[in-house]
C-alpha positions in Angstrom: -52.2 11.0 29.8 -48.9 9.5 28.8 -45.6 10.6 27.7 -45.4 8.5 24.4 -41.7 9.2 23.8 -40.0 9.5 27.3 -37.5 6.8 26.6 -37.1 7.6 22.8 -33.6 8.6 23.7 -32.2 6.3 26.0 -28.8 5.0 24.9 -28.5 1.3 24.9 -26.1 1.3 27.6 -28.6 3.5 29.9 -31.3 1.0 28.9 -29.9 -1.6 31.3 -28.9 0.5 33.9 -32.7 1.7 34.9 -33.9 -1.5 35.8 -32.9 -1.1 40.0 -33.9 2.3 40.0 -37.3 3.6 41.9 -40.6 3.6 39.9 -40.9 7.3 38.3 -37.3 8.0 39.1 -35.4 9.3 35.8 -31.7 8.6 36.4 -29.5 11.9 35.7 -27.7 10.0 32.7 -30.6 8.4 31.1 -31.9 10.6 28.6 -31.1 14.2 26.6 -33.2 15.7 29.2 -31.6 14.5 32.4 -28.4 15.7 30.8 -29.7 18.7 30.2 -30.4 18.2 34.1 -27.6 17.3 35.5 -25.8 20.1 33.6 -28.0 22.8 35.0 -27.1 21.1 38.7 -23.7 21.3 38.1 -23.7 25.1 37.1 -26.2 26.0 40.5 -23.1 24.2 42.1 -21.0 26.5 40.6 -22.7 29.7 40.9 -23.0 28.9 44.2 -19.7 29.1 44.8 -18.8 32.1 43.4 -21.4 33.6 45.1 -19.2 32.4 48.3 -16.2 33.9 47.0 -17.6 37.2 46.4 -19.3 37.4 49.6 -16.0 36.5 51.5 -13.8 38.6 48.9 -16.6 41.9 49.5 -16.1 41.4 53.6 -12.6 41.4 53.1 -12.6 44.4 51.3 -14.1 46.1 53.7 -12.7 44.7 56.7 -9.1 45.1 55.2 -7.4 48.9 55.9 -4.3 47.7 54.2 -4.7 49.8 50.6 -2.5 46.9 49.0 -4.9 44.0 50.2 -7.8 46.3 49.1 -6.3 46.4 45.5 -5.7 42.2 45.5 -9.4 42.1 46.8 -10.6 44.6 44.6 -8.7 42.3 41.5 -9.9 39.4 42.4 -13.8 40.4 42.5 -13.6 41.5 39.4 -12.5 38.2 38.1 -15.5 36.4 40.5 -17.8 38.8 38.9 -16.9 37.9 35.7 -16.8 34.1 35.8 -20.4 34.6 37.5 -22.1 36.5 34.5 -21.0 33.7 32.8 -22.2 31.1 34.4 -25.4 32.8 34.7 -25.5 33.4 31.1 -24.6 30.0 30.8 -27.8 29.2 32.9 -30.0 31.0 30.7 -29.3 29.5 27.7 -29.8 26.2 29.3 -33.5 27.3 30.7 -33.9 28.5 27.3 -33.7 25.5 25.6 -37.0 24.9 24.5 -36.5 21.9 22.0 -35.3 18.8 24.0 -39.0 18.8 26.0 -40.7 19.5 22.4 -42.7 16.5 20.5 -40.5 14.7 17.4 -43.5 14.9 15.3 -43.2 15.5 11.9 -46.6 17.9 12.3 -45.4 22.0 12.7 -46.6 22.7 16.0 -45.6 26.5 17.7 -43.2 25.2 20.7 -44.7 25.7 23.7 -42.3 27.1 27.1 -41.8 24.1 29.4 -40.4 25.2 33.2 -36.8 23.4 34.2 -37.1 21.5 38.1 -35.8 23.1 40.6 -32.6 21.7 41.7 -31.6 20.1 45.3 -29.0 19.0 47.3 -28.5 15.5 48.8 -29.7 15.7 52.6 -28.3 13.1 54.8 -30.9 13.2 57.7 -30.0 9.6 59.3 -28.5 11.4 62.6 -31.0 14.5 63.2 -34.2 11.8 62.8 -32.4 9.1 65.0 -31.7 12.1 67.7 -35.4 13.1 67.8 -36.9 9.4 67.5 -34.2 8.9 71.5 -35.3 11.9 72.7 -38.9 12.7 71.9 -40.1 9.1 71.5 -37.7 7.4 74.0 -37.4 4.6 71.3 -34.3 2.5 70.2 -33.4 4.8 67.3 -31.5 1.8 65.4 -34.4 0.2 65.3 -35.9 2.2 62.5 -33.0 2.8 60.0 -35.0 0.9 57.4 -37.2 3.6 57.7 -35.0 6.6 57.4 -33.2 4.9 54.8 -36.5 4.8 52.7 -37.4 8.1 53.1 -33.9 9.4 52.0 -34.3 6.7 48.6 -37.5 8.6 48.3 -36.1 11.6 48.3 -33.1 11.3 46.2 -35.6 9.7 43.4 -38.3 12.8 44.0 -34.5 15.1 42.4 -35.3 13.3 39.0 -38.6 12.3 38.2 -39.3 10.6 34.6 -41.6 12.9 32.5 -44.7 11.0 32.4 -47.2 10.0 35.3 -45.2 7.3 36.9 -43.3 10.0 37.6 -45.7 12.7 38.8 -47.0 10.2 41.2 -43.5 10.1 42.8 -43.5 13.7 43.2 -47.1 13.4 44.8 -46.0 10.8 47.0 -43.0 12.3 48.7 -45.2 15.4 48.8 -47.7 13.6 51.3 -44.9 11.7 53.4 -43.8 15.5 53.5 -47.1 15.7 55.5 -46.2 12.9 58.2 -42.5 13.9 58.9 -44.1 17.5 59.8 -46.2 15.7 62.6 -43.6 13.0 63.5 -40.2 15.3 63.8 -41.3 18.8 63.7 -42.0 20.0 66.7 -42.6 23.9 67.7 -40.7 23.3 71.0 -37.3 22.7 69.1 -35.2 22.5 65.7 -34.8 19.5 64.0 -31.4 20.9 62.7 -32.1 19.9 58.8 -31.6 22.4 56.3 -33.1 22.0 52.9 -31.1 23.7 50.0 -32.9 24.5 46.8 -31.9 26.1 43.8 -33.7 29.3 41.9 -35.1 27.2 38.6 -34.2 30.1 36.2 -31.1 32.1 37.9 -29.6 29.2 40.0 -29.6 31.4 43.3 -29.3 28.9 46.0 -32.0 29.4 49.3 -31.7 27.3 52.1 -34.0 27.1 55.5 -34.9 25.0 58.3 -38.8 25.2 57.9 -40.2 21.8 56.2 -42.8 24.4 54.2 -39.9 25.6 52.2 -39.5 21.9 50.8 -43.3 21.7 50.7 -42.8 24.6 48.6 -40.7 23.4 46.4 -41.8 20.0 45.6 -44.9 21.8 44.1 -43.2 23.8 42.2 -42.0 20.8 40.7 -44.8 19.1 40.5 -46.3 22.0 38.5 -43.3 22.5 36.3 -43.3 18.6 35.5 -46.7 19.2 33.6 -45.7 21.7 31.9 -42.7 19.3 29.9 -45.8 16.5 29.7 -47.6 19.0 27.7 -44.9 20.4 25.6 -44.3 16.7 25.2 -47.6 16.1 23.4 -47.9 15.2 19.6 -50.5 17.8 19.0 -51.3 16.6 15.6 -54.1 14.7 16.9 -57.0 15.3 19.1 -56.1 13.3 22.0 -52.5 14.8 22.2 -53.5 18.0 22.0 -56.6 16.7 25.1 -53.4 15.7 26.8 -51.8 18.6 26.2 -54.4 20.8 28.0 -55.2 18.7 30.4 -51.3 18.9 31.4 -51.4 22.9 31.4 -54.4 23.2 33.0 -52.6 20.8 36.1 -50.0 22.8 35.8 -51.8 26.4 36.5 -53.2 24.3 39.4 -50.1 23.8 40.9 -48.6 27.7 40.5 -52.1 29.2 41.9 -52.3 26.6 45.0 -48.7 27.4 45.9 -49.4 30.9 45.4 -52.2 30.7 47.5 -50.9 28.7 50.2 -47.1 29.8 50.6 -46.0 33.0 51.5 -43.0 34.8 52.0 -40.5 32.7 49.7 -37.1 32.5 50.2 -36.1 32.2 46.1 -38.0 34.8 43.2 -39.4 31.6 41.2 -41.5 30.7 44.0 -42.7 34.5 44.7 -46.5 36.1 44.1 -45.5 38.0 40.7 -43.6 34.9 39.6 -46.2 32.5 40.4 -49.1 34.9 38.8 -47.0 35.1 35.6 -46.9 31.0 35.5 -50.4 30.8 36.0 -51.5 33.4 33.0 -48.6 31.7 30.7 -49.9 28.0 31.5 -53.5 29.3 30.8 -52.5 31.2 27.2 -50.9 28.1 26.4 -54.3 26.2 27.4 -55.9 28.4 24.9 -53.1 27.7 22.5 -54.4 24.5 22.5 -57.7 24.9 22.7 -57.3 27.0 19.0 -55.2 24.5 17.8 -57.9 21.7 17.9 -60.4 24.0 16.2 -58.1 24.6 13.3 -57.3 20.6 13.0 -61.0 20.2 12.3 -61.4 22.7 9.6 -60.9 20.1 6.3 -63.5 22.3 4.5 -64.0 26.2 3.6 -67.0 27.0 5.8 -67.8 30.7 7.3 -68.8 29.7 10.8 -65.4 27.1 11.5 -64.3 29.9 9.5 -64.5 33.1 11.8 -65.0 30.4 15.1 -61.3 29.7 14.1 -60.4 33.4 13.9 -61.9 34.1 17.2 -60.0 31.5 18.9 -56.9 32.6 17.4 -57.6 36.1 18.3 -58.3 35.0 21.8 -55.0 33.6 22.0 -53.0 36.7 21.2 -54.8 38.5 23.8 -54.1 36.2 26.7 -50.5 36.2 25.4 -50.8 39.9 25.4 -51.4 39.6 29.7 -48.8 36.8 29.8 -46.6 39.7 28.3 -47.6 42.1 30.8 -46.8 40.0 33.7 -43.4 39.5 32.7 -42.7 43.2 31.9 -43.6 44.0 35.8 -40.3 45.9 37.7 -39.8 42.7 39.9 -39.6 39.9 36.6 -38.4 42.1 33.9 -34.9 41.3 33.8 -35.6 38.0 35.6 -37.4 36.2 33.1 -35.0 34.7 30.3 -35.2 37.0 27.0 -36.3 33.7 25.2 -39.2 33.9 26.9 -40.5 37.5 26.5 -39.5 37.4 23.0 -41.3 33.8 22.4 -44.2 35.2 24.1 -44.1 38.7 21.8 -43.8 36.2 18.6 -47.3 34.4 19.5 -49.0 37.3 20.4 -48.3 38.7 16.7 -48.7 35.2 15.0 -52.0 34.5 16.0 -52.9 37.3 15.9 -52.2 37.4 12.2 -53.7 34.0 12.1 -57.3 35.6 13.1 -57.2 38.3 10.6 -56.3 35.5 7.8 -59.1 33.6 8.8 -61.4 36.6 9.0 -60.2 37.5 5.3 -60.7 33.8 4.0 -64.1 34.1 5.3 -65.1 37.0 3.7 -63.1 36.2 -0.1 -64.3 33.0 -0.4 -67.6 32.0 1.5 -70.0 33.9 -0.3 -73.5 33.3 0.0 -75.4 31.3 -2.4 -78.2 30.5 -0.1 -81.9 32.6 0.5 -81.7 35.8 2.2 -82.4 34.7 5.2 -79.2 32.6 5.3 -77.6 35.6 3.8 -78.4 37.5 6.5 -77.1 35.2 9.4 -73.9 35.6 7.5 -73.9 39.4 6.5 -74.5 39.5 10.9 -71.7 37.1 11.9 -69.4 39.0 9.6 -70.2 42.2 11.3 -70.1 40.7 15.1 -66.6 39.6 14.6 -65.0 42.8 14.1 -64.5 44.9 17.5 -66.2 48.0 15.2 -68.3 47.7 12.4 -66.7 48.8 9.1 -66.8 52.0 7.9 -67.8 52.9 4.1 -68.2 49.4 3.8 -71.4 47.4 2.6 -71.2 43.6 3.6 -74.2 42.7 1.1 -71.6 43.8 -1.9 -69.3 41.2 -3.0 -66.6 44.0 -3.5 -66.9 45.2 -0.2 -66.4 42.3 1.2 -62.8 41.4 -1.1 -61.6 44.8 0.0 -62.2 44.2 3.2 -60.8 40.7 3.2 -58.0 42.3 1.4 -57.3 44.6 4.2 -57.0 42.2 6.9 -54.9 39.8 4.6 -52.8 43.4 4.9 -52.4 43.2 8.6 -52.3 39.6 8.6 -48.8 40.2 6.5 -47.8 42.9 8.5 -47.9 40.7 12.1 -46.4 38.0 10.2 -43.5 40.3 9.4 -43.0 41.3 13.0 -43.1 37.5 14.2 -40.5 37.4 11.9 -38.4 40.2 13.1 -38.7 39.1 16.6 -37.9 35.6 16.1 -34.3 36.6 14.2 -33.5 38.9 17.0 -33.6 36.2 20.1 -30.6 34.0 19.2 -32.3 31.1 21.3 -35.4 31.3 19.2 -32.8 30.9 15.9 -31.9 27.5 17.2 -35.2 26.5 16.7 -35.9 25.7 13.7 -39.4 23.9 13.7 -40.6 27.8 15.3 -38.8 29.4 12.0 -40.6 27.1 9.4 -43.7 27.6 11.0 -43.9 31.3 11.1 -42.7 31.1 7.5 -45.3 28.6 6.4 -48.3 31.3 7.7 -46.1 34.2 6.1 -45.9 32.8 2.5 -49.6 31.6 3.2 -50.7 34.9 4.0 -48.8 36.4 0.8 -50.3 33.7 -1.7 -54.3 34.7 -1.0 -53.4 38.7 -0.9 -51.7 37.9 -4.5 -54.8 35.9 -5.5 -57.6 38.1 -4.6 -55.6 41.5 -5.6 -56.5 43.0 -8.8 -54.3 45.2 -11.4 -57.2 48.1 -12.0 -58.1 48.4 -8.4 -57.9 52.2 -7.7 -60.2 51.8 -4.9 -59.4 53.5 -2.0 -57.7 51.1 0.7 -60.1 50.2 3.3 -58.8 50.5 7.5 -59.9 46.6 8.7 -60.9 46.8 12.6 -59.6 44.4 14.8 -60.9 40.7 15.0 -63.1 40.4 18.7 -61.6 37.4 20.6 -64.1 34.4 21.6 -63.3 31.2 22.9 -65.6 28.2 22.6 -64.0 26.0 25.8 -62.4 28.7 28.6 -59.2 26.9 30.6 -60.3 24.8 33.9 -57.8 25.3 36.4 -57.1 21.9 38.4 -55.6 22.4 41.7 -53.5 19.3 42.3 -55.0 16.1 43.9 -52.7 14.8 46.5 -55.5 12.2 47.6 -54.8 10.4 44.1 -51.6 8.6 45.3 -52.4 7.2 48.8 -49.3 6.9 50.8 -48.7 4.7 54.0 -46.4 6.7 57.0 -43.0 5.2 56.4 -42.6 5.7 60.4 -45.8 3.7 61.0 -44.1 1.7 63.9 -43.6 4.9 66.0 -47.8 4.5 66.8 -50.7 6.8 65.9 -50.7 10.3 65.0 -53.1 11.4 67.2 -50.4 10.7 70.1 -47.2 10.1 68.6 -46.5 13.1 67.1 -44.0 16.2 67.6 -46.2 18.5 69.1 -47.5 16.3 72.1 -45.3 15.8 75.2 -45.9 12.6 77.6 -44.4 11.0 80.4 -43.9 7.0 79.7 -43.6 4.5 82.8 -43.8 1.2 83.7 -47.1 -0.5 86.1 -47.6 -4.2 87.2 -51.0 -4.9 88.0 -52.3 -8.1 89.8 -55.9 -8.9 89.3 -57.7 -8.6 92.8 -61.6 -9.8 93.8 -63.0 -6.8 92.6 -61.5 -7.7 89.0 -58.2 -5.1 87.7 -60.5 -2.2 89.0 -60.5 -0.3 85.4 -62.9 0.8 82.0 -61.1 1.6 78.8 -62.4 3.2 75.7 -61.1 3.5 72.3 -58.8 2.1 70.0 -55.4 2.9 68.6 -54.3 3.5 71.1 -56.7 2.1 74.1 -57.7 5.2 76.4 -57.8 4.2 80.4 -61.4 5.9 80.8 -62.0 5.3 84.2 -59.9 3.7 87.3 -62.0 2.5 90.2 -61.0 4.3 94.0 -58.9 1.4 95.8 -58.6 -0.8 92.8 -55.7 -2.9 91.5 -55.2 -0.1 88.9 -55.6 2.8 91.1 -52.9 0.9 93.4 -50.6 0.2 90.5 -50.3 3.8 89.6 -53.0 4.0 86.6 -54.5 7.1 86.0 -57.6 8.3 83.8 -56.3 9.2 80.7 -53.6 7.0 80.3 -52.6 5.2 77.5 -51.8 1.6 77.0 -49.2 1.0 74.7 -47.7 -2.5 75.7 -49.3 -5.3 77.3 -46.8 -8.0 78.8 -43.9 -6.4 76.5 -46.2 -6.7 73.8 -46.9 -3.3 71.6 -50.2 -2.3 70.8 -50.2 1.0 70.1 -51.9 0.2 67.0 -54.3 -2.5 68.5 -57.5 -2.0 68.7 -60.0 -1.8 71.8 -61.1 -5.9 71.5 -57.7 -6.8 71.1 -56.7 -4.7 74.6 -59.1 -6.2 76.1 -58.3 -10.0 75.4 -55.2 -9.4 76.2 -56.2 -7.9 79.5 -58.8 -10.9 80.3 -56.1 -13.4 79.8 -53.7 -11.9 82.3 -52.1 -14.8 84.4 -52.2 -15.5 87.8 -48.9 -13.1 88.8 -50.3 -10.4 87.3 -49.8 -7.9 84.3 -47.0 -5.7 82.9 -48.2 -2.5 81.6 -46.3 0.4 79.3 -48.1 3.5 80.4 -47.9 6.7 78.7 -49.7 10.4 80.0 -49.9 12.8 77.7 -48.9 16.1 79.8 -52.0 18.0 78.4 -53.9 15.3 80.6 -51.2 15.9 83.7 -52.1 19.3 84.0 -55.8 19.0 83.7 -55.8 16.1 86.6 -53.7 18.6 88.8 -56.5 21.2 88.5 -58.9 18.6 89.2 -56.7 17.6 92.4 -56.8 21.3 93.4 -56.9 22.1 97.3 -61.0 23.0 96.8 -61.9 19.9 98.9 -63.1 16.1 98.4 -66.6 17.8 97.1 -65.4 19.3 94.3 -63.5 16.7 93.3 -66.5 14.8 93.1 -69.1 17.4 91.3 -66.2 18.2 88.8 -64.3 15.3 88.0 -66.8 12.7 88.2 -68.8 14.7 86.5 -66.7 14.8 83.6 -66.4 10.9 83.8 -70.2 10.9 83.2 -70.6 12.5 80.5 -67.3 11.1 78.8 -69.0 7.7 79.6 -72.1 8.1 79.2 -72.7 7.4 75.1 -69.9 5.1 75.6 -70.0 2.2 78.1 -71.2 -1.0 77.1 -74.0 -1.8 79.3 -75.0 1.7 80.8 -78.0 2.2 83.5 -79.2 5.5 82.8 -81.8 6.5 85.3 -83.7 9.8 85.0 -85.6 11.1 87.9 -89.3 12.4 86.4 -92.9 13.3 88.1 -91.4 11.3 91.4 -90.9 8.5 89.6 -88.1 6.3 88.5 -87.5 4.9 84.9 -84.7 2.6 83.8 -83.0 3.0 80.6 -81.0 0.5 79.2 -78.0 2.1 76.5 -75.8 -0.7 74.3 -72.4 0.2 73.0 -69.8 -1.6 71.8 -67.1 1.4 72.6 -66.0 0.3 76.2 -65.5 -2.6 77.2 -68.1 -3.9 80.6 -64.9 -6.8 82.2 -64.0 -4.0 84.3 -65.1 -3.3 87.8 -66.3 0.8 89.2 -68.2 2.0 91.8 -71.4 4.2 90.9 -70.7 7.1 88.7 -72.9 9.8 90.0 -73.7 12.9 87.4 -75.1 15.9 89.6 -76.2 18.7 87.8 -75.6 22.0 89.1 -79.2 22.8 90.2 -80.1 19.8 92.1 -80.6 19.5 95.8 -78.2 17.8 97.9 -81.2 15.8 99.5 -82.0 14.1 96.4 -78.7 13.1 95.5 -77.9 11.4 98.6 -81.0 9.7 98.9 -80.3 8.3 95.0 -76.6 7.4 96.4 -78.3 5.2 99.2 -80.3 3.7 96.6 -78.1 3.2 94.2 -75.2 1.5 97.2 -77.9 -1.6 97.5 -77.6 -2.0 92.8 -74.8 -4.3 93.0 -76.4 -6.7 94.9 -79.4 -7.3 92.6 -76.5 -7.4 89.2 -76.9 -10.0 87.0 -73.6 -12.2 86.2 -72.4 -11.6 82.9 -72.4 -14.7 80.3 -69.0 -13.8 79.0 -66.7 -13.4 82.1 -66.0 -16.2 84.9 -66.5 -13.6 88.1 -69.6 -11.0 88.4 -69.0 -7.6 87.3 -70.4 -3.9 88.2 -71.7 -2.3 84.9 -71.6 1.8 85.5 -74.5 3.6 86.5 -75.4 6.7 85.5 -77.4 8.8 87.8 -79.1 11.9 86.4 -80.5 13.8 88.9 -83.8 16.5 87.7 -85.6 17.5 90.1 -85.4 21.3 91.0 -83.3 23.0 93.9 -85.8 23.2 96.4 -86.7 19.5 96.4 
């Protein structure tokens, strides 16, 4: 789908100018449509401060007890009041303008109802982000301007997207980095202390909150209200514009219904249930619009069944106008939605409408059936099945019939055409329109010509009642919730590690451990990747000595980061330690701290051992890299031998003993003598310079009483 004429208007001084601006980033000057933009900014500005004044000027009022300040006061609202009617008026007629986002093709094409963007302020969040990345993260916060710089060039081009899908993919993406500044700087423990101001997209009623859903919000709301100026942008004079068109409504339902789904409790009316239901039914009836309008391009000859299949679209598209209608009428969105609206919604409803009985009376006047009766017959049914009743006093077979009949619809055909008419006169937005007034014209004087045609001087006959035309559509609207996975983003705060760890809602402890490799090898077993886990730290060991901890993470090695390295990498690094030892940047995540302090409980040494270790075993046991797992079965011993690639074997632990709860005591110290002579019969590994202890895992089965 492309916007074919979204620079069409560019003035040749703008033309240069957009060269250094961000891909799908509309500068505010650039085109008739961005003025239109930037004009409705500066009157939400406005508004925004009269709606100050009068707040300030109504406390004052009633603070004051002074009659003479009350009567200033009293002055002076009136005045506020005033100025903000018209600026709200003001507003209106800008949301009403309808023609800038329409096509410049020479075809007459009803105007479809595009949505204005909701407006934002400018947020400078350089000091709130660099606070939370000292604090929470403990990092140099100047280090990562680059990256809060970026994000706040995304954001300021996300305020004026171009109108095509360059630019719906910058919507998209800021949407999804939306989703990684929620983990990195949200937290539920404190306020970041941003506030995100956005403007009502019809009334220009500012709302402003803390909470990054309210941005979420909003950015769908433009991303749905974007589609609907790509569709209204269409050339629907051919088949693939009008495709384009549909496909851009449909998108744009999809946006409405997810965030009415998904976001509740909205601080500004646009963004509320009624308002988002009456988006969704008025981007579906203009699907439908559509979908009638590429039936009637195909009809090049007179033929019944494109004949009444055109009809029945048309019909179809009054009545889903008719709900659209209904929607807006509710108590909540009757005076909110802008009259241009209602009243361009009212004028479809009665111009298809009239379109379907046209059609129905074209159909009847001049297909007339030459064929055998059996074709006859098809037709004499599908004349009936169209009408919501079948005609009284009326026989189909009769070629008189049938012109009376056609003759009465061409009646109410005439008559809807009328009130389109009427209504379009009495909304002075619709008047400006001028492509809308030639249209409804073209059907009226259309309409008039065939009932002049097939009338007759000496017809006395009475006038026959025409029922209504039943509605049928041959292709219903597909609602397409939006895509976000379509435009894959990368983290702008990548450095600050994984999200699994870094993020706002986990807590940690960093410190520093030096580690000197011993006899017994650096006494640990890691697992995992980005970042490397400390899975296991032997009793007595280097690490155990140095202050490592199961559970820890590694996120520097010798100064160097690798938070983002993965588990082969760690372990080179840690292999190649020199002879005066290693420096180590430890972090503990405080979920982990309190769970080792209720394995440290005062319970004793024993279960310490049947707890923790136990634990240990079954967190290592699909996991280390050369695992001895020995299962105890009919008195007999069998040796398994488990590969993995997970954990690395260069690190040195004593037997890991896994005790279930129902064996013996007996039996698991007589496997724990056993298993005390193992590391004498090892093997050397191949790969490492010293011997090395691969875990064993001891699964004890026998029953109680053995």
């Amino acid at each position: 789908m492309s916007d074919s004429g979204s620079d069409e208007d560019l003035t040749p001084e703008d033309r240069g100018s957009t060269e250094s601006v961000r891909k799908g980033c509309d500068p505010l000057v650039s085109t008739q449509r961005s003025k239109l933009q930037q004009r409705r900014a500066k009157l939400n500005q406005q508004i925004n401060r009269e709606l100050l004044l009068r707040s300030g000027a109504e406390n004052l009022y009633r603070a004051s007890t002074n009659q003479k300040v009350k009567e200033t006061v009293a002055l002076e609202l009136s005045f506020v009041n005033s100025n903000l009617q018209l600026l709200k008026e003001e507003l209106e007629e800008l949301n009403s303008s309808m023609n800038i986002y329409q096509t410049e093709s020479e075809t007459l094409n009803v105007p479809m109802i595009p949505l204005g963007l909701k407006e934002t302020k400018e947020i400078d969040m350089t000091v709130p982000l660099q606070d939370f990345i000292a604090e929470h993260y403990g990092e140099d916060a100047s280090l990562y301007l680059n990256e809060i710089q970026d994000f706040m060039e995304l954001r300021q081009a996300m305020r004026t997207p171009s109108r095509n899908e360059a630019g719906q993919e910058l919507l998209m993406e800021y949407f999804n980095q939306l989703y990684f500044l929620d983990q990195r700087f949200f937290s539920p423990h404190r306020s970041l202390g941003v506030h995100f101001h956005w403007y009502d997209s019809l009334t220009g009623v500012p709302s402003v909150q803390r909470a990054l859903a309210f941005e979420k919000g909003s950015v769908l709301f433009n991303i749905g209200a974007l589609y609907t100026q790509i569709g209204a942008r269409q050339d629907r004079s051919t088949l693939s514009g009008i495709e384009d068109a549909i496909d851009a409504f449909q998108r744009a339902a999809g946006a409405f219904l997810y965030l009415q789904e998904n976001f509740s409790h909205a601080p500004s009316l646009d963004m509320s249930g009624s308002a988002l239901s009456m988006l969704v039914r008025l981007m579906v009836a203009q699907v439908q619009e559509c979908v009638c309008e590429k039936v009637l391009l195909n009809i090049q000859d007179i033929h019944l069944n494109v004949l009444l299949q055109a009809a029945q679209e048309a019909a179809r598209v009054s009545d889903v106008y008719s709900l659209v209608l209904q929607a807006m009428s509710v108590p909540l969105l009757k005076d909110y939605v802008p009259f241009s609206w209602i009243s361009m919604v009212q004028v479809k409803t009665h111009h298809f409408r009239a379109l379907a009985h046209y059609y129905t009376a074209v159909a009847l006047c001049d297909c007339s059936g030459v064929g055998d009766e059996d074709e006859d017959g098809a037709e004499i049914k599908a004349l009936v099945q169209i009408h919501t009743r079948q005609p009284e006093k009326l026989n189909l077979q009769d070629p008189e019939d049938k012109r009376r009949l056609g003759k009465a619809h061409l009646r109410k055909a005439i008559i809807r055409h009328e009130e389109a008419l009427r209504l379009h006169g009495v909304c002075k937005m619709l008047r400006k329109m001028d492509i809308l007034q030639e249209v409804l014209s073209d059907a009226h004087t259309r309409s008039l010509e065939k009932y002049s045609d097939i009338d007759q001087e000496d017809d006395f006959c009475e006038v026959a009642e025409a029922p209504e035309v039943q509605s049928h559509t041959q292709q219903k609207p597909d609602i397409k919730a939006p895509d976000f996975s379509v435009v894959r983003v990368t983290d702008i705060f990548h450095r600050l590690g994984p999200l699994s760890v870094f993020s706002a809602r986990n807590r940690w402890t960093r410190r520093h451990v030096c580690l000197v490799r011993g006899e017994a090898g650096l006494g640990l077993t890691l697992r995992g990747d980005s970042p490397v886990l400390v899975a296991g730290v032997l009793p007595g060991g280097c690490a155990a000595e140095g202050g490592l901890r199961e559970g820890d993470y590694i996120v520097a090695v010798n100064s160097v980061d690798c938070r983002w390295a993965e588990h082969a990498e760690v372990v080179h690094a840690l292999k190649s330690c020199p002879d005066r030892g290693l420096e180590l940047d430890i972090i503990t995540l405080q979920t982990h701290e309190v769970e080792r302090r209720m394995n440290l409980s005062p319970s004793g040494e024993q279960d310490y051992q049947s707890g923790s270790q136990r634990r240990a075993g079954r967190e290592y046991g699909g996991s280390s890299s050369s695992v001895w797992g020995w299962s105890w079965r009919n008195s007999g011993v069998k040796m398994e031998t488990h590969q993995s690639s997970n954990v690395s074997p260069i690190f040195y632990c004593p037997v890991l003993m896994v005790v279930r709860e129902n064996h013996s005591r007996s039996a698991a110290s007589e496997i724990l003598r056993a298993a005390r002579q193992a590391p004498a019969t090892m093997p050397r590994s191949k790969s490492l310079k010293s011997p090395f202890f691969p875990i064993l895992m001891l699964t004890l089965n026998c029953s109680r009483s053995s």
